[in-house]
ZABA-602263 format. One record per residue: residue number from 1; residue in one letter; chain; x, y negated, z of N, C-alpha, C, O in turn. Coordinates in steps of 0.05 Angstrom, whole numbers, plus 5000, padded with zeros to 4 digits. Each point is the difference from the previous one (the first is absolute). Layout:
REM ZABA-602263
  tike  romi  padren   n.X   n.Y   n.Z  ca.X  ca.Y  ca.Z   c.X   c.Y   c.Z   o.X   o.Y   o.Z
   NUM     a       A     X     Y     Z     X     Y     Z     X     Y     Z     X     Y     Z
...
END
This chain:
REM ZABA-602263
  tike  romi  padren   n.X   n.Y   n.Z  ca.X  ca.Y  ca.Z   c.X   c.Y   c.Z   o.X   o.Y   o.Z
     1     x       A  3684  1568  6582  5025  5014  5006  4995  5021  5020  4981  4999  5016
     2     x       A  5036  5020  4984  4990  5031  5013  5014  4987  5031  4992  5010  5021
     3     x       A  5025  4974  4979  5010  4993  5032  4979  4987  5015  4998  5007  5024
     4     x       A  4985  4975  4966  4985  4986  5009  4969  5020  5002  4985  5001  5020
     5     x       A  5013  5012  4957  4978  5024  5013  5002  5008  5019  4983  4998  5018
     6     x       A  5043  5014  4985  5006  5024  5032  4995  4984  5027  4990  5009  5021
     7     x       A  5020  4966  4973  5002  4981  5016  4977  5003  5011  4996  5015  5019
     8     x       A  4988  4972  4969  4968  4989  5009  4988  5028  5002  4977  4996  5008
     9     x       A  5027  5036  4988  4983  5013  5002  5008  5015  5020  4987  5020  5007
    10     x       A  5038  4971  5004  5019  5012  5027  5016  4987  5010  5023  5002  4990
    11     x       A  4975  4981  5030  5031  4992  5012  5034  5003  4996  5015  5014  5013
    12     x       A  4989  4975  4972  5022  5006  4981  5021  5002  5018  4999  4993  5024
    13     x       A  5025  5020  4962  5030  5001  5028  5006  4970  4995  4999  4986  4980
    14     x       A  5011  5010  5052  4998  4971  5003  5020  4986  4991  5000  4978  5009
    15     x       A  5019  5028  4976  5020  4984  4985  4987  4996  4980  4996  4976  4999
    16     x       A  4990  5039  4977  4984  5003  4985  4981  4981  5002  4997  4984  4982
    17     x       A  4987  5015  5043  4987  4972  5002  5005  4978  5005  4988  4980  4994
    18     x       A  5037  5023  5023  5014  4968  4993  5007  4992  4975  4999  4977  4994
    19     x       A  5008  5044  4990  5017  4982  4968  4971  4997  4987  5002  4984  4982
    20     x       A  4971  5024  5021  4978  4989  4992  4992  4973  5013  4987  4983  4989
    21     x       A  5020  5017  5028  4995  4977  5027  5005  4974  4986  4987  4980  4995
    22     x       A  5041  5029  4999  5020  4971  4994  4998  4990  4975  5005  4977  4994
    23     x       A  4982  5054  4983  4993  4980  4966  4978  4985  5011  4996  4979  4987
    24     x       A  4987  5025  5037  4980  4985  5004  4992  4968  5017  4979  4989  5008
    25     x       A  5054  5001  4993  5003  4983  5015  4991  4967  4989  5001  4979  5013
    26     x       A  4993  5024  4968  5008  4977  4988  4964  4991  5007  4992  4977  5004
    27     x       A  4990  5049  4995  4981  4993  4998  4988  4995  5031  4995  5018  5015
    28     x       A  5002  4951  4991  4976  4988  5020  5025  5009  5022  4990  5020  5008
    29     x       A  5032  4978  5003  5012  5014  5015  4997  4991  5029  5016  5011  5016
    30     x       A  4966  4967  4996  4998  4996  5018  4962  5009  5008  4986  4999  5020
    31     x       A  5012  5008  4956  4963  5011  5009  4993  5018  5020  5007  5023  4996
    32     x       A  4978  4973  5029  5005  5006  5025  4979  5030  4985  4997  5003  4975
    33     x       A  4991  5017  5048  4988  5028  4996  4972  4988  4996  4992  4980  5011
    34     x       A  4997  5033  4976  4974  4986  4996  4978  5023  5019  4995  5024  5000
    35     x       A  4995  4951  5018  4986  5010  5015  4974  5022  4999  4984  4997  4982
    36     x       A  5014  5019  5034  4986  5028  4997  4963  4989  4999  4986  4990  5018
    37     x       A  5008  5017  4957  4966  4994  5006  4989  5029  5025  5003  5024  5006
    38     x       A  4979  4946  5001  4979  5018  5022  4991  5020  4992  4995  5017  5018
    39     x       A  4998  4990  4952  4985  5025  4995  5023  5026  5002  4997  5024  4996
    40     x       A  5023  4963  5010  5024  5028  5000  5001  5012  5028  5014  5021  5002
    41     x       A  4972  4967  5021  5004  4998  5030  5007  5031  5004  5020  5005  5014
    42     x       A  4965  5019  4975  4989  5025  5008  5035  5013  4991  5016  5012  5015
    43     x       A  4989  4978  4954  5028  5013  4997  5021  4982  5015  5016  5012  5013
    44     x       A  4985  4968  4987  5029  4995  5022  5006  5015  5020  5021  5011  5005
    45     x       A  4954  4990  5008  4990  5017  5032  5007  5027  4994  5008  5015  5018
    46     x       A  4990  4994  4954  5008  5030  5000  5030  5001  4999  5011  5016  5015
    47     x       A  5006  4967  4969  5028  4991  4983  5017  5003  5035  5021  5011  5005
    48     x       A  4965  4977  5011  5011  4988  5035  4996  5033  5010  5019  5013  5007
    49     x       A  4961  4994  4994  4997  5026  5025  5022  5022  4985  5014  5015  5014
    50     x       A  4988  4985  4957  5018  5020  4982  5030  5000  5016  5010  5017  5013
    51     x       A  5001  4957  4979  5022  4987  5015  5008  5013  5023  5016  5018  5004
    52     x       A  4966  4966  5012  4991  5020  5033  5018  5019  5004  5022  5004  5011
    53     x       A  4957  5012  4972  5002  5027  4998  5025  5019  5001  5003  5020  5013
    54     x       A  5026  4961  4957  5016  5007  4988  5023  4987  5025  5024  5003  4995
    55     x       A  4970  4987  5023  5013  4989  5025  5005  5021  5021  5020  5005  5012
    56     x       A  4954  5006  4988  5000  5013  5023  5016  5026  4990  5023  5002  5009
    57     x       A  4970  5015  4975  5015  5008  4989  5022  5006  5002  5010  5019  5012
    58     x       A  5002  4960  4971  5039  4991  5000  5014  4999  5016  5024  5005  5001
    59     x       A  4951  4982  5022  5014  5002  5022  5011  5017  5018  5015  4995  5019
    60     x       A  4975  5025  4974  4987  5023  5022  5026  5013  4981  5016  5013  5014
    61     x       A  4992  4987  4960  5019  5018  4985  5019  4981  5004  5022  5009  4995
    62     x       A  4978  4978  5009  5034  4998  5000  5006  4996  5032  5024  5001  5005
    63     x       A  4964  4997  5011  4996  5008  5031  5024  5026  4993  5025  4999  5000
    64     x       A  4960  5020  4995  5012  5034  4998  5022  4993  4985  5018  5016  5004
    65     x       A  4990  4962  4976  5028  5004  4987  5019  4984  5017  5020  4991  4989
    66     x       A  4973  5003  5042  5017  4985  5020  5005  4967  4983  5020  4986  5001
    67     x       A  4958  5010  4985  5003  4966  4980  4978  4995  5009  4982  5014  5007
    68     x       A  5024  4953  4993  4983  4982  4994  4982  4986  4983  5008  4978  4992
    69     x       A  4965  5031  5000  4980  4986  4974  4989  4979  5003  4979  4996  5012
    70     x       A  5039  4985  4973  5001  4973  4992  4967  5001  4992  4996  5021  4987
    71     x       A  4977  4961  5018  4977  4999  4985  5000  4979  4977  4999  4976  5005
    72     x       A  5002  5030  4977  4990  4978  4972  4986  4980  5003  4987  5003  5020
    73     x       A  5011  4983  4972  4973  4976  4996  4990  5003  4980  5013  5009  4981
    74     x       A  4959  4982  5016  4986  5008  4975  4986  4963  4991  4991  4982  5015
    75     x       A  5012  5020  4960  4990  4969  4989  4976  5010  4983  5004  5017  4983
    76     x       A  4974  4975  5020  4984  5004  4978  5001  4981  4978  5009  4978  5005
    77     x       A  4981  5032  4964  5006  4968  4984  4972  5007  4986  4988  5020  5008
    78     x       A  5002  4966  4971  4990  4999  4971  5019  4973  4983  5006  4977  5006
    79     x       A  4997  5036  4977  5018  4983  4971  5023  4998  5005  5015  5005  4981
    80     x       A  4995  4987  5041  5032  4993  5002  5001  4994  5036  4984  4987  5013
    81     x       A  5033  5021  4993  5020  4993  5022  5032  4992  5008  5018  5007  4984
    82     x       A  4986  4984  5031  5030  4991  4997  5013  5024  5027  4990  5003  5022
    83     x       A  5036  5010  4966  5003  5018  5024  5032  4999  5004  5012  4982  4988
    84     x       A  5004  5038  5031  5023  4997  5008  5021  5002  4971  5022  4989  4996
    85     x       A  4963  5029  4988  5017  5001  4972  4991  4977  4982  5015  4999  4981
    86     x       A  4971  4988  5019  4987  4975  4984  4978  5003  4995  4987  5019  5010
    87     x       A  5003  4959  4968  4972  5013  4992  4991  5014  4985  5012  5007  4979
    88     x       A  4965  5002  5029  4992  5021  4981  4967  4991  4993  4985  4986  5013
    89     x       A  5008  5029  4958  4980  5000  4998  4981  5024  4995  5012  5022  5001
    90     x       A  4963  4981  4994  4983  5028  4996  5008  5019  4995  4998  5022  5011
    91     x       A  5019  4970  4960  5022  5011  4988  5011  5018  5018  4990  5021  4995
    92     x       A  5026  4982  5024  5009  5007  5018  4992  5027  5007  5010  5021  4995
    93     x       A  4961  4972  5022  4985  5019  5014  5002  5005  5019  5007  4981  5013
    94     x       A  4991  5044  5001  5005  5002  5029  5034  5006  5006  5011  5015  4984
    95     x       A  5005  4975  5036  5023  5004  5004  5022  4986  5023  4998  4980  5014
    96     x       A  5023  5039  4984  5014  5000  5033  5024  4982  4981  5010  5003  4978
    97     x       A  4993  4972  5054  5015  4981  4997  5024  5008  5020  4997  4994  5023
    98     x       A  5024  5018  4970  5018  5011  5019  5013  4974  5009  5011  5007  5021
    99     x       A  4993  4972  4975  5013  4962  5008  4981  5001  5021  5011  4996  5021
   100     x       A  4969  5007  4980  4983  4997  5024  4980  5011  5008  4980  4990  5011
   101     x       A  5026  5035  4983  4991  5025  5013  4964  4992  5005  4988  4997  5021
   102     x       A  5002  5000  4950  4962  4993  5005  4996  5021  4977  5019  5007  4986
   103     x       A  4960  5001  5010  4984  5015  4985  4982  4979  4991  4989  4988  5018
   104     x       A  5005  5003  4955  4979  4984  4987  4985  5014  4985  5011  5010  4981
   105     x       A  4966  4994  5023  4975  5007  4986  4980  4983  4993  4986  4985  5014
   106     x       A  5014  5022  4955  4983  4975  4984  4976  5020  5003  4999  5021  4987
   107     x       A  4984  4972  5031  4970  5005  4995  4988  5015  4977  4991  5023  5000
   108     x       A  5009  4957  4975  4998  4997  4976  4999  5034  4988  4982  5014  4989
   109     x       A  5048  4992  5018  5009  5024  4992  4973  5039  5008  4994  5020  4988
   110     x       A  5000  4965  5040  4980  5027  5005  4979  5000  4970  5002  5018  4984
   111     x       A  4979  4959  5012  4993  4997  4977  5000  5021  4984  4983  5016  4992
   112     x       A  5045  4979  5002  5014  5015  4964  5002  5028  5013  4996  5018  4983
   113     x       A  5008  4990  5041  5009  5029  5006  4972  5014  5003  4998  5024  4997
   114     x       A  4974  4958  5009  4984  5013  4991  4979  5006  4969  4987  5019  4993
   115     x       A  5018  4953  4993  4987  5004  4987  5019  5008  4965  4989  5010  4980
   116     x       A  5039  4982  5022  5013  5006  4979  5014  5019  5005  4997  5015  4981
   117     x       A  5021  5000  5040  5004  5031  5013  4984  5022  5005  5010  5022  5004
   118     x       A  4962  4974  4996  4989  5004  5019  5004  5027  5015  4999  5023  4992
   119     x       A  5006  4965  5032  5015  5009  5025  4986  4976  5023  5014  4983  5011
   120     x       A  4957  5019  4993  4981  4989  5015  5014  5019  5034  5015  5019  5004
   121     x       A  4970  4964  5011  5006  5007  5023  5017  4988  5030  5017  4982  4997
   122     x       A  4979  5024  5017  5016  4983  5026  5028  5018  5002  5023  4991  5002
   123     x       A  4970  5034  4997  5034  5015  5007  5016  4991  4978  5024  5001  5005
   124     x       A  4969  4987  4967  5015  5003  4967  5016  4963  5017  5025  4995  5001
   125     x       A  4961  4992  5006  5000  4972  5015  5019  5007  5021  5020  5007  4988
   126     x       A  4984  4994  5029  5018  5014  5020  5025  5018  4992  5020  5004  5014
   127     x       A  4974  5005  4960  5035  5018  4984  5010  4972  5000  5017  4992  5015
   128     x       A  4971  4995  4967  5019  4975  4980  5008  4982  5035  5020  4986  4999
   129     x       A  4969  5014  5019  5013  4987  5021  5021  5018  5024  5016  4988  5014
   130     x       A  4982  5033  4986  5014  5021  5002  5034  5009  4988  5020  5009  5012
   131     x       A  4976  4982  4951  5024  5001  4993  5008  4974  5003  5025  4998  5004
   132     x       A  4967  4988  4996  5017  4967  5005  5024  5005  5022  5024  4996  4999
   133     x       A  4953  5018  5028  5018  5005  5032  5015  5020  4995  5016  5007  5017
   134     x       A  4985  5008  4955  5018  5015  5005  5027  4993  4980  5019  5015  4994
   135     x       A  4975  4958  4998  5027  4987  4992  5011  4991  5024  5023  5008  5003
   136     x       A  4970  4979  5014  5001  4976  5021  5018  5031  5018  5021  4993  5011
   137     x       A  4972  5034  4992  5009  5023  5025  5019  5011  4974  5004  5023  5006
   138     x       A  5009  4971  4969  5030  4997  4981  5004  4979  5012  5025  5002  4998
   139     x       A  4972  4982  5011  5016  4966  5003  5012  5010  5022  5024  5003  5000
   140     x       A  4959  5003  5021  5008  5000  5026  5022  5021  4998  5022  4995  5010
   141     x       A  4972  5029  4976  5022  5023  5013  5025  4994  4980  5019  5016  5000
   142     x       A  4984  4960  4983  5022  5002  4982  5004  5015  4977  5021  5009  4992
   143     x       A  4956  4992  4999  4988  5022  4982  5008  4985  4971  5015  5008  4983
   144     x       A  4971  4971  5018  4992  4982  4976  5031  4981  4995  5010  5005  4978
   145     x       A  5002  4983  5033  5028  4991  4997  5025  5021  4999  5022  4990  5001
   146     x       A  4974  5035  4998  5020  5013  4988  4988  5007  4971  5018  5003  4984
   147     x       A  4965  4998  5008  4992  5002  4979  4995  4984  4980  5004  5007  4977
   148     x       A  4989  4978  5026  5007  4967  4989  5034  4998  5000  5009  4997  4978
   149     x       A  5006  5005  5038  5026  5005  4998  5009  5020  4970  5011  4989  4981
   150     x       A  4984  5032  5020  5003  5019  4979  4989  4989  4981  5015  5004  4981
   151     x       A  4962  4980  5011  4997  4996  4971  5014  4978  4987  4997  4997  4976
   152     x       A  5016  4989  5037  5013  4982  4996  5017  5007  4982  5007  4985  4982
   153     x       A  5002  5037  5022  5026  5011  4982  4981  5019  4983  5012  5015  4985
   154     x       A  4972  4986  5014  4995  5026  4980  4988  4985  4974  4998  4976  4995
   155     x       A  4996  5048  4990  4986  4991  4975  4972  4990  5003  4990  5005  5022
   156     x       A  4995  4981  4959  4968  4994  5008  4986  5027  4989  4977  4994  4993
   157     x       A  5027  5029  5003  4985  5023  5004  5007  5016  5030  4982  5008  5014
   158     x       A  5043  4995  4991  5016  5006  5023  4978  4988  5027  4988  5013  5017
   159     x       A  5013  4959  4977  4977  4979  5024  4982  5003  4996  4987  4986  5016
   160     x       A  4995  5028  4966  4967  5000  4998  5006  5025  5022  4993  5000  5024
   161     x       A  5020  5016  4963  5001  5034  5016  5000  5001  5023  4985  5015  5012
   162     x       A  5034  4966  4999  4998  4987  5028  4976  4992  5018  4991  5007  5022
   163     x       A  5001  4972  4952  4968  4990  5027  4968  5015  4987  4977  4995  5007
   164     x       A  5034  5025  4970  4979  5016  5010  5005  5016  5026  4982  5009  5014
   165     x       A  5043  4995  4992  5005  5020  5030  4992  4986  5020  4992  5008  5022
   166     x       A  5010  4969  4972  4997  4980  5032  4968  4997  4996  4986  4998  5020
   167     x       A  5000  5000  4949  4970  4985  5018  4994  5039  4999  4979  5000  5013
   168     x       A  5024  5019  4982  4986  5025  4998  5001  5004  5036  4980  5010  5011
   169     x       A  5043  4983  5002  5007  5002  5023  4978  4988  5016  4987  5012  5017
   170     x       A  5007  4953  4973  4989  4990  5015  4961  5011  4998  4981  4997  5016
   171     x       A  5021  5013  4962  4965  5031  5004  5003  5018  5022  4984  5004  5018
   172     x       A  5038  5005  4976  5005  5012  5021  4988  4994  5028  4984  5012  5014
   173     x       A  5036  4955  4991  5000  4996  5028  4962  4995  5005  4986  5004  5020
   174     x       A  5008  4990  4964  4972  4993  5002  4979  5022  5000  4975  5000  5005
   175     x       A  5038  5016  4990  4989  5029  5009  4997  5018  5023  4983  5016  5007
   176     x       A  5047  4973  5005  5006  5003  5031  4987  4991  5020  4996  5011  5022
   177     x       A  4998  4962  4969  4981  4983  5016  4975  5014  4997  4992  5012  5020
   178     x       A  4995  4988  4962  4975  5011  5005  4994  5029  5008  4978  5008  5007
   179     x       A  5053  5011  4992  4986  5026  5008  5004  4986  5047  4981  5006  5015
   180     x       A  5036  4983  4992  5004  4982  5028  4971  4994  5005  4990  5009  5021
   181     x       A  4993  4976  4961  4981  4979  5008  4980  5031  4999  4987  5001  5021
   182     x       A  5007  5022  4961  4982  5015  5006  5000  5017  5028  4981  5008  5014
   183     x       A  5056  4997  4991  5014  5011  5021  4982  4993  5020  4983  5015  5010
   184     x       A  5025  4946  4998  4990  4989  5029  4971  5003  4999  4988  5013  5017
   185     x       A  4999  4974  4959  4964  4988  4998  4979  5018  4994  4977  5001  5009
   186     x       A  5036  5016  4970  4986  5020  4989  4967  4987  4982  4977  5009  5000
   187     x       A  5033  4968  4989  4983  4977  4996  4991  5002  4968  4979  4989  4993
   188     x       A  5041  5027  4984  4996  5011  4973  4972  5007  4993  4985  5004  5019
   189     x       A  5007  4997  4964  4968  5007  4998  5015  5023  4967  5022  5003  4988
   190     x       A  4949  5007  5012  5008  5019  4982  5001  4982  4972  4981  4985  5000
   191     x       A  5033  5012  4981  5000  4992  4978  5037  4971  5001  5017  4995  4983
   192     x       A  4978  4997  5040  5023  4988  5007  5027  5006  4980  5010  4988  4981
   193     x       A  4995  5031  5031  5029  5009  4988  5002  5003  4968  5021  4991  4990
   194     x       A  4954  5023  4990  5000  4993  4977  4993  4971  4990  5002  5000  4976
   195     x       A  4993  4982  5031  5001  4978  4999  5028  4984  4997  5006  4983  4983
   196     x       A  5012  5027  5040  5022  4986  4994  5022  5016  4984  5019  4988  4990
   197     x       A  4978  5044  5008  5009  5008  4975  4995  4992  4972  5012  5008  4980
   198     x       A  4963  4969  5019  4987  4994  4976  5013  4975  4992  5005  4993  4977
   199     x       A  4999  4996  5046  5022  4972  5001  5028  5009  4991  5012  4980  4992
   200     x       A  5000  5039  5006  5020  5004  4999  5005  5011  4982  5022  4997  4988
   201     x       A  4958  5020  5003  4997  5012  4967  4998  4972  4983  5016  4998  4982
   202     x       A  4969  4983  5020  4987  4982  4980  5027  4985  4988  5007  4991  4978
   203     x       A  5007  5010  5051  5018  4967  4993  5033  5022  4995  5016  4996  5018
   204     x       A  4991  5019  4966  5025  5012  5004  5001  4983  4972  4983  4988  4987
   205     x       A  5041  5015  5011  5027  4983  4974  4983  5019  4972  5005  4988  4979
   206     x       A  4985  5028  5018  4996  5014  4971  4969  4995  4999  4991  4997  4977
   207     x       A  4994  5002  5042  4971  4991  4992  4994  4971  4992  4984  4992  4983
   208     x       A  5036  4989  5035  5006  4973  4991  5004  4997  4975  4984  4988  4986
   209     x       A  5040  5024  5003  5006  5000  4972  4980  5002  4989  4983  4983  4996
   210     x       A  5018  5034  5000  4977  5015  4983  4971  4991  4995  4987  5006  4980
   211     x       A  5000  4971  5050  4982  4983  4989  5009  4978  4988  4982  4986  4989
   212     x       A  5052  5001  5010  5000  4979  4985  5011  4996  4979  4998  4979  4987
   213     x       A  5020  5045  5005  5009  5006  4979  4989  5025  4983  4999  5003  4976
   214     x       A  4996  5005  5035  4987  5029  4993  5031  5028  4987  5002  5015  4980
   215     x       A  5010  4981  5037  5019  5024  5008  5026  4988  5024  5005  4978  5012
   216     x       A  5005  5047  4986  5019  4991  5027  5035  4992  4996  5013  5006  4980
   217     x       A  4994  4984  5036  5035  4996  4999  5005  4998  5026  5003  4980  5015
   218     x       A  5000  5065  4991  5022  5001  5019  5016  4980  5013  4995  4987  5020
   219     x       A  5024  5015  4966  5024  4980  5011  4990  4969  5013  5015  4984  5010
   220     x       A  4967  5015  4987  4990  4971  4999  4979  5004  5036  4992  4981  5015
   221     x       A  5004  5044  4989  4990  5012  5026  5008  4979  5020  5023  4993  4995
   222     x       A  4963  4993  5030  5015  4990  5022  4979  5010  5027  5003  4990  5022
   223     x       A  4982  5025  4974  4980  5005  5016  4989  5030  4998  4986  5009  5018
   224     x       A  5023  5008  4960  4998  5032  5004  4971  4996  4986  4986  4980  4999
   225     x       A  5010  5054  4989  4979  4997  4988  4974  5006  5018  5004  5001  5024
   226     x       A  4975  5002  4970  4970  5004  5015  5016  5033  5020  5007  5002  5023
   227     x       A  4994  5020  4953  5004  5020  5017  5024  5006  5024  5004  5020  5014
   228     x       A  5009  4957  4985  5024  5002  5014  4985  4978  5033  5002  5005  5024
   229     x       A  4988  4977  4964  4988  4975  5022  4982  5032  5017  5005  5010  5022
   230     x       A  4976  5000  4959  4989  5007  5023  5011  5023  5018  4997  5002  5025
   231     x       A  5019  5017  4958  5016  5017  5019  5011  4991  5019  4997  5011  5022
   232     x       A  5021  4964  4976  5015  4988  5024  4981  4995  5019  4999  5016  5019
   233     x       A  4984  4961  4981  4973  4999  5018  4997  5019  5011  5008  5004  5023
   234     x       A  4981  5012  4963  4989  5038  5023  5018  5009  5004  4995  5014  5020
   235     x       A  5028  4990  4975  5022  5009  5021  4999  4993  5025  5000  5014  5020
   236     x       A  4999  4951  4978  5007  4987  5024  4969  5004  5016  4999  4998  5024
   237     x       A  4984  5005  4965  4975  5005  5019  5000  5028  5009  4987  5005  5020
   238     x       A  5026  5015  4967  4995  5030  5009  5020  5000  5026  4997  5010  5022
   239     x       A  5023  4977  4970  5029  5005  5021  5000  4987  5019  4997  5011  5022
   240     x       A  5007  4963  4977  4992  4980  5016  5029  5003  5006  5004  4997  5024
   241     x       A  5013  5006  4964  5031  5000  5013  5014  4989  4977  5000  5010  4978
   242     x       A  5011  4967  5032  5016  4981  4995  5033  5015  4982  5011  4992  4980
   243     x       A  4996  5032  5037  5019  5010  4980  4995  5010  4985  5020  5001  4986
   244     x       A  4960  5012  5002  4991  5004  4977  4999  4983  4984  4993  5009  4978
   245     x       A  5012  4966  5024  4996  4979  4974  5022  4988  4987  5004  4976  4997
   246     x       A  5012  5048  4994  5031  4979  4984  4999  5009  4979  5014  5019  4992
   247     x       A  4972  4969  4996  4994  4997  4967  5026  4998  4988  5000  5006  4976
   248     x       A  5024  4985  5035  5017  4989  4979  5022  5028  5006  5019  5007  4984
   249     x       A  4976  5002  5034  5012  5038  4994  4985  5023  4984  5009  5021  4991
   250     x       A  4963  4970  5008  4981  5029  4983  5016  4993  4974  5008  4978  4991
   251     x       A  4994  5051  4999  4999  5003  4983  4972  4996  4973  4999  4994  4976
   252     x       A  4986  5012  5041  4975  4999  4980  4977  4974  5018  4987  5002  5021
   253     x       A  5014  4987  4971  4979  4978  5007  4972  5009  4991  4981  4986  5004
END
């Protein structure tokens, strides 16, 4: 199913992953996170300093917007975890639990982003944790519950239209962050930034299709296509300004 692709190949909008959450309840529903093998030590350690990173950050921006940035918690899993929206499994993928404000990243998933995307690399690793926080900085500013509000009433083409604006937004925000993190660290290496344009090209709603059906359905969009993922991204890395990112007024995405 193309929901469950996007899912697992991007952090899905998190209503979206709850109604995946809950077909998945029936299965093992008390199975605790399955603990992280030792040979993963090097990526947790990277998954934690990324975090860090997207803290310091947030912080420092919403400082200047006279707000307060709430920090996320982050769960790591492989196969299944139990979270504030219920459980979930692989299925899933990486994704923001707005019930309790954690970011879960299935390990598992870097895997597939290098060797079935391929979109190899630590910056392509750091997008996909990047847009998660930039569902979690919609949660905070009230971003994500008025919009969820609006689809309620609309049509289910009307609501795809919708949370392609909300996750194109959240490229965006993850764009912002990293042009901040080159701002303070100046820590980017050359090849970096195409890397996570490569992440963002790989996993859009029409390349998905298109590897599992082999054509596309528009309407069926919840995540924007490759050329749209990566425009939003480099916006938010050229600008680094936060009002520049209201996807749900452009005219042209």
């Amino acid at each position: 199913m193309i929901l469950v692709l996007v899912a697992t190949y991007l952090g899905a909008d998190p209503r979206q992953v709850l109604n995946l959450i809950q077909n998945n309840q029936q299965a093992a529903p008390n199975q605790a996170a399955v603990p992280v093998d030792p040979a993963e030590d090097k990526l947790v350690d990277f998954v934690k300093v990324v975090l860090g990173e997207t803290e310091d950050v947030w912080t420092d921006l919403f400082r200047k917007m006279n707000k307060e940035y709430k920090e996320p918690r982050l769960e790591l899993f492989r196969k299944s975890t139990k979270s504030g929206c219920g459980f979930a499994s692989s299925a899933v993928g990486p994704f923001y639990c707005p019930a309790d404000q954690k970011v879960y990243i299935d390990l598992a998933f870097y895997q597939d982003l290098k060797d079935r995307f391929k979109a190899p690399g630590e910056f392509a690793e750091a997008y996909v944790i990047a847009h998660e926080i930039g569902h979690h900085v919609q949660n905070l500013l009230g971003i994500s519950d008025k919009v969820h509000s609006q689809q309620s009433r609309l049509s289910k083409e009307e609501a795809n239209e919708l949370s392609v604006r909300l996750e194109l937004q959240a490229d965006f925000l993850a764009g912002v962050w990293a042009h901040h993190l080159e701002k303070n660290r100046q820590i980017l290496e050359a090849g970096d930034v195409d890397d996570g344009l490569r992440a963002a090209s790989a996993i859009g709603d029409d390349a998905l299709q298109r590897e599992a059906q082999g054509y596309v359905v528009p309407d069926s969009f919840t995540h924007g296509t490759s050329k749209q993922r990566v425009r939003w991204f480099h916006k938010g890395l050229q600008t680094g300004d936060i009002s520049q990112g209201d996807t749900f007024s452009a005219a042209d995405l």
